[in-house]
C-alpha positions as CSV (number, residue, x, y, z in Angstrom):
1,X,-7.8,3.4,-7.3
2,X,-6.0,4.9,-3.9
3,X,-7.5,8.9,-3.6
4,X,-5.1,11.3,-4.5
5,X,-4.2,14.9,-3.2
6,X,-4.9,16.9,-6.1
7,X,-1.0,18.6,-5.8
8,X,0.2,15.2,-6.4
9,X,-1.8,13.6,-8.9
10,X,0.3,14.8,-11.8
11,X,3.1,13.3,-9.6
12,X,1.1,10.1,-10.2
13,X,0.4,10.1,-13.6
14,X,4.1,10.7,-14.1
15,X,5.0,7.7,-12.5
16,X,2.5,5.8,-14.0
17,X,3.6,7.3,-17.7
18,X,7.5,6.3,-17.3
19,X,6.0,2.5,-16.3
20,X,4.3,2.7,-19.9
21,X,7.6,4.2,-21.7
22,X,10.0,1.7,-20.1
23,X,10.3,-1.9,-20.1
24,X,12.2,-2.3,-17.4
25,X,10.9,-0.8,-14.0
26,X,13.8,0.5,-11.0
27,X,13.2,-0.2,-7.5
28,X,13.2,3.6,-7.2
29,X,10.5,4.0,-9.9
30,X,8.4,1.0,-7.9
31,X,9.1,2.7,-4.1
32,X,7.6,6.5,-5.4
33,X,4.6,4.4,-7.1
34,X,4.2,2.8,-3.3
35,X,3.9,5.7,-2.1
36,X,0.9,6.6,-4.2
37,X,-0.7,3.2,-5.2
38,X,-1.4,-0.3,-3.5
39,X,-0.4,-3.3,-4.7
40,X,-2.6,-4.5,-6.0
41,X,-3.6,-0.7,-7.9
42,X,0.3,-1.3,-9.4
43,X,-0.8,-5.2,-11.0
44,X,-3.6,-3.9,-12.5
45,X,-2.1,-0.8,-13.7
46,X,0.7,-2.7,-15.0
47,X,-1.8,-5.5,-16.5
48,X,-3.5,-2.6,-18.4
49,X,-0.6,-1.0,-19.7
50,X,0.8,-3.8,-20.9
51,X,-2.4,-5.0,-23.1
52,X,-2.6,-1.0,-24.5
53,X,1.1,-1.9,-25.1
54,X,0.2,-5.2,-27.2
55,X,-2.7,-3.6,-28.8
56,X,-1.2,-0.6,-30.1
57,X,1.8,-3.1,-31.2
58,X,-0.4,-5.4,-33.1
59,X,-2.5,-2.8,-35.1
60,X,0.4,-0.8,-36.2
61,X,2.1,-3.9,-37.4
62,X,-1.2,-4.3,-39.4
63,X,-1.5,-0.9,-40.7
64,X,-4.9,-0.4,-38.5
65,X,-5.6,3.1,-38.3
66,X,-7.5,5.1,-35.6
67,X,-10.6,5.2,-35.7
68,X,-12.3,9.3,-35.8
């Protein structure tokens, strides 16, 4: 993952929270995450919010609870 300034980190994670409450993704969303991540850091952060997105999908269509 790129290094980030620690004033603009929660900038970051922001950015990377409205790509895991949306479906669809604007160019304006994708040019701020440019300007914090490569890439290639965008793929995989989209490939790994996607499967949290499929797993949390599958286990509460089965009822699975959270492990404690």
């Amino acid at each position: 993952m790129a290094r980030i300034e620690p004033l603009k980190k929660e900038e970051a994670q922001g950015e990377t929270k409205a790509i895991f409450e949306s479906e669809d993704v604007s160019e304006e969303l994708f040019k701020r995450l440019k300007s914090y991540f490569s890439n290639s850091e965008i793929v995989n952060l989209t490939l790994i919010i996607s499967l949290m997105n499929v797993f949390n999908r599958f286990n509460g269509a089965l009822g699975v609870e959270l492990e404690k």
